[in-house]
N, C-alpha and C positions, 0 to 999 in steps of 0.2 A: 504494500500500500504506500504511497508518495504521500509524504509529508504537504502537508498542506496549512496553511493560518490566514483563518478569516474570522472576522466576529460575525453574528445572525443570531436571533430574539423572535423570539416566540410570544403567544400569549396565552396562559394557562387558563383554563374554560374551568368553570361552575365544579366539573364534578373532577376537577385536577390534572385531565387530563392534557397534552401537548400535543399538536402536530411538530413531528420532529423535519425540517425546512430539508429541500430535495437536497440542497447540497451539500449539507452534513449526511443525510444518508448516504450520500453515493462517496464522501470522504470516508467513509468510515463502514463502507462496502456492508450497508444496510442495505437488505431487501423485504420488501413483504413478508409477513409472517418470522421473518427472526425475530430476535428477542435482544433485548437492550440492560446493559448490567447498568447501573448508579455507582459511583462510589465520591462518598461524600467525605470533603477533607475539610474541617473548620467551615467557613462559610462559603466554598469552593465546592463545587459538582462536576465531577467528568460523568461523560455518558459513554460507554465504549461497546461495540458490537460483542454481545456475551459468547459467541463463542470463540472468537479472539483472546478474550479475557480466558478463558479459562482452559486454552491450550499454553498462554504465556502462564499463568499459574503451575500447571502440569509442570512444563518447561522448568521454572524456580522451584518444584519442589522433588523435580529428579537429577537435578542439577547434582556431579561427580558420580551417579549411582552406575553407568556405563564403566567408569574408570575402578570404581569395585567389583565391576565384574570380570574384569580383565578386557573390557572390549576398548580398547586403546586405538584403532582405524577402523576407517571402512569397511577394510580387510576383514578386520575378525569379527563384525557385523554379520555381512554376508556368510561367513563360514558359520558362524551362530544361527543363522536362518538356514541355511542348507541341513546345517546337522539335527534342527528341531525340525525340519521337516522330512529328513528321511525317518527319523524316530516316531514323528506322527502317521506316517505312509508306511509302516513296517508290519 
C-alpha cells in the first residue's frame, strides 16, 4: 500500500455512525463488507483496515519464532514444507 497524507472529515449521524470518505477507503485498501479496527490513543483515532491490522499483529507476535526453529533462509522454509508435506502424503 503507498503511503499517502491527506486530511478529510466526516460527519457522525444521530445513531454514531460515519460514512468512511472514498479516498480513505481506497488508501487504506477498504472494500465493501471489510471491517475496520479503531485504535484509540489519548484523544487520537486511527482507523486501519482490520485485516491489515491483525496480520501486522500476527507478524509482532511471531517475531524471532522462525529463528527458534532453526529456519534461518528461505532454504530451510521450503525444505520444512517439503518435509511436512511428504509426512502428510505418507
Amino acid at each position: 500500500m503507498e503511503a499517502t497524507a491527506f486530511v478529510n472529515d466526516a460527519r457522525v449521524m444521530s445513531k454514531g455512525q460515519v460514512t468512511i470518505p472514498k479516498n480513505v477507503r481506497a488508501a487504506l485498501g477498504i472494500e465493501t463488507g471489510d471491517r475496520v479496527t479503531f485504535i484509540v490513543d489519548g484523544n487520537n483515532v486511527r482507523v486501519v483496515n482490520s485485516a491489515v491490522y491483525a496480520l501486522m499483529r500476527f507478524q509482532e507476535q511471531m517475531g524471532g519464532e522462525a529463528e527458534k526453529a532453526g529456519l534461518l533462509s528461505e532454504e530451510d522454509v521450503a525444505e520444512w514444507i517439503t518435509s511436512s508435506r511428504r509426512k502428510e502424503n505418507a
